[in-house]
C-alpha positions as CSV (number, residue, x, y, z in Angstrom):
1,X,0.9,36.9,-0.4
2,X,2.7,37.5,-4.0
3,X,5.6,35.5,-3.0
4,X,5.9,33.1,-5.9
5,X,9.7,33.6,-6.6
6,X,10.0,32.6,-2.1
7,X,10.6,28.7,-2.4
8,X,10.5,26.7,0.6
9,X,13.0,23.3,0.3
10,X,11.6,20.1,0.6
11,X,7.8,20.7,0.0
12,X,7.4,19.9,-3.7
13,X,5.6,17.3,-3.4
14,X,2.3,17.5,-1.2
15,X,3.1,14.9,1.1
16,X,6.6,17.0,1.8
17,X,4.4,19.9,2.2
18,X,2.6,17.7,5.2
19,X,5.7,16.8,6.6
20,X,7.4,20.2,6.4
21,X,4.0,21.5,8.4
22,X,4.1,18.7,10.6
23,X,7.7,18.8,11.6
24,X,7.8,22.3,12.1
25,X,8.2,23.1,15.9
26,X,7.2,27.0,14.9
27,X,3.8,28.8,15.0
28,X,2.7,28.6,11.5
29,X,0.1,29.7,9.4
30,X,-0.4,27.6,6.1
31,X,-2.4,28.4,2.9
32,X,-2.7,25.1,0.5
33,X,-4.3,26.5,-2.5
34,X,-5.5,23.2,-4.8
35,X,-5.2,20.3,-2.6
36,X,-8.5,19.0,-3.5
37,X,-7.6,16.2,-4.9
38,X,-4.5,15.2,-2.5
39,X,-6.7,15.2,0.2
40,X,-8.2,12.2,-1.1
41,X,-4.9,9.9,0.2
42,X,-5.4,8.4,3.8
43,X,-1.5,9.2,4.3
44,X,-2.3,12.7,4.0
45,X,-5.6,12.5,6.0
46,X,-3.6,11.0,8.6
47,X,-0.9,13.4,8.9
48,X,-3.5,16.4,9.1
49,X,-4.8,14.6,11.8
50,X,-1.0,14.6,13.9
51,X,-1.1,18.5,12.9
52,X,-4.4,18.9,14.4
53,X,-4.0,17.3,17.2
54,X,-0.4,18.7,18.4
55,X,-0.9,20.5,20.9
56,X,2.7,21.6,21.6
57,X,3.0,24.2,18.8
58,X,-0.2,26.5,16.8
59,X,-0.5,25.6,13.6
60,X,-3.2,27.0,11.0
61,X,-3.6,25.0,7.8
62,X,-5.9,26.7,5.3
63,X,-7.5,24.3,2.2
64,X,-8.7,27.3,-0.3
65,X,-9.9,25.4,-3.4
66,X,-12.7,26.0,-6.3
67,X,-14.3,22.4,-4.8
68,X,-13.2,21.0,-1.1
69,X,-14.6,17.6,-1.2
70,X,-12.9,16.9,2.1
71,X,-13.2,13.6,4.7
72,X,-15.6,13.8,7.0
73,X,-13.4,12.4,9.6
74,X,-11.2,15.8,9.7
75,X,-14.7,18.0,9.2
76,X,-13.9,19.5,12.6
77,X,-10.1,20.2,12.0
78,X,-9.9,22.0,8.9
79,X,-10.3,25.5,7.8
80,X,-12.2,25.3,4.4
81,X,-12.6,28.0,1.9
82,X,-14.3,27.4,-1.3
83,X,-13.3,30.1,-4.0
84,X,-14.4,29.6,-7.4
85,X,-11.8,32.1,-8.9
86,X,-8.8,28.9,-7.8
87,X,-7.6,26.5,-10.6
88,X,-6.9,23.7,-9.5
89,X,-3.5,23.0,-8.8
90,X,-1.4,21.2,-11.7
91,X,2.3,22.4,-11.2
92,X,4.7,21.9,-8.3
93,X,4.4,23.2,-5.0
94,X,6.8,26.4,-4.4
């Protein structure tokens, strides 16, 4: 997965990130490394919740942090790795 120079447009931001997952209409597999902290908004909570729950396309959305303090309401929908090796994220999204 050393594709750092591979931009995606649209998705600097983590909330464009959301919305480029959610909108796709593609089976997808997404790594978020560092969105510890970004998980924290209820807008975002929310939208992982419409990804979760659409059941018209697979998507795989994969948190991979040093610390996942995630909600407990999306407990059940989220694929949580904990790697102690991962800084947390303070640049831009590619």
């Amino acid at each position: 997965m050393e594709a750092s120079h591979i931009t995606i447009p649209n998705t600097k931001t983590p909330e464009m990130v959301i919305n480029h997952i959610r909108q796709s209409n593609l089976y997808g597999i997404y790594l978020l490394v560092g969105f510890n902290n970004d998980i924290a908004k209820y807008s975002l909570q929310t939208s992982f919740e419409q990804i979760a729950d659409d059941r018209n396309t697979n998507k795989i959305v994969i948190f991979v942090d040093h610390y996942f303090n995630y909600p407990h309401k999306l407990m059940r929908k989220l694929l949580i790795t904990q790697e102690p090796s991962v800084k947390a994220r303070n640049s831009q999204i590619a």
